[in-house]
C-alpha positions in Angstrom: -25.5 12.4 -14.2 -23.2 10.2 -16.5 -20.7 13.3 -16.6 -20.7 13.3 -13.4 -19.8 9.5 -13.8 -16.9 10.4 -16.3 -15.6 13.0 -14.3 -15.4 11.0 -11.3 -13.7 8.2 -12.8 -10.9 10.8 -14.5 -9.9 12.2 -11.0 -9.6 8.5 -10.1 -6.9 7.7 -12.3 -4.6 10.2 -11.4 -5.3 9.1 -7.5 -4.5 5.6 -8.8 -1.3 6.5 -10.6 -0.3 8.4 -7.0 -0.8 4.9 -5.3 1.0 3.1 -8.1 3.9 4.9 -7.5 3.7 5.0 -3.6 3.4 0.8 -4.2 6.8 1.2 -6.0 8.7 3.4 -4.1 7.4 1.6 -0.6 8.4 -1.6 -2.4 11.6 -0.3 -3.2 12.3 1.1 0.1 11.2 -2.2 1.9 13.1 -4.5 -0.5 16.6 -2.7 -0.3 16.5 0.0 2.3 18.8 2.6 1.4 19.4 6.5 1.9 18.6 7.1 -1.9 15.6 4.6 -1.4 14.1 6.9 1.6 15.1 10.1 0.1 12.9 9.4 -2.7 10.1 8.1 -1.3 10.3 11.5 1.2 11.4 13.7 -2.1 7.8 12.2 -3.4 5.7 12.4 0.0 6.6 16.3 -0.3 5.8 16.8 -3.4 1.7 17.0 -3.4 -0.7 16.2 0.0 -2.2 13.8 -2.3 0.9 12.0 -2.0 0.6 11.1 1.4 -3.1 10.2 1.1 -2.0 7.8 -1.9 1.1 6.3 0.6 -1.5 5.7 3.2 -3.2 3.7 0.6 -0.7 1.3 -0.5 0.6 1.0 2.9 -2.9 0.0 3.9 -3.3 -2.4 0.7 0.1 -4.0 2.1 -1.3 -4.7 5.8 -4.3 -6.0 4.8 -2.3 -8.3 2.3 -0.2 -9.6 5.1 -3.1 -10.0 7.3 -4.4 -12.1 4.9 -1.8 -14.2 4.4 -1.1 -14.7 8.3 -4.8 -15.7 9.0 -4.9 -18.7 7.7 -2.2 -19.7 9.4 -3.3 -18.8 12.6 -6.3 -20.3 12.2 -5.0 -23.6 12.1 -3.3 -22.9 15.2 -6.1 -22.2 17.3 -7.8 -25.5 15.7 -4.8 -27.6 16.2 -3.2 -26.2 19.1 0.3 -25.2 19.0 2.6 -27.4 17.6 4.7 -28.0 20.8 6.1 -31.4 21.2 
């Protein structure tokens, strides 16, 4: 059982380096949109299904991350009310 351990934990870095890289080209793209920008990212996407799995990823890590930051804010809102005047 504890190679079955090892051997899960090598096919996770290779998954991890896929979403590493998806991070940085979605950050790339996102930061300074450009045709080179989306033609790599696309260039990449095409390049292995596990790609697109790993995209998914990041691009779910980045939702959630922005969900997390907005909640708090709108928390306060629905304590406080809207800040109308």
């Amino acid at each position: 059982m504890p190679r079955r351990t090892a051997m899960a934990r090598s096919a996770s870095v290779p998954a991890q380096a896929a979403v590493d890289t998806a991070w940085v080209l979605f950050c790339r793209l996102h930061d300074a949109p450009s045709r080179d920008h989306a033609d790599q990212l696309v260039q990449w996407l095409g390049e292995d299904p596990r790609h697109v799995r790993a995209f998914d990823e990041a691009l779910t890590l980045w939702a959630l991350a922005g969900a997390a930051l907005v909640k708090p804010v709108l928390d306060e809102t629905r304590r406080c009310g809207p800040d109308l005047q």
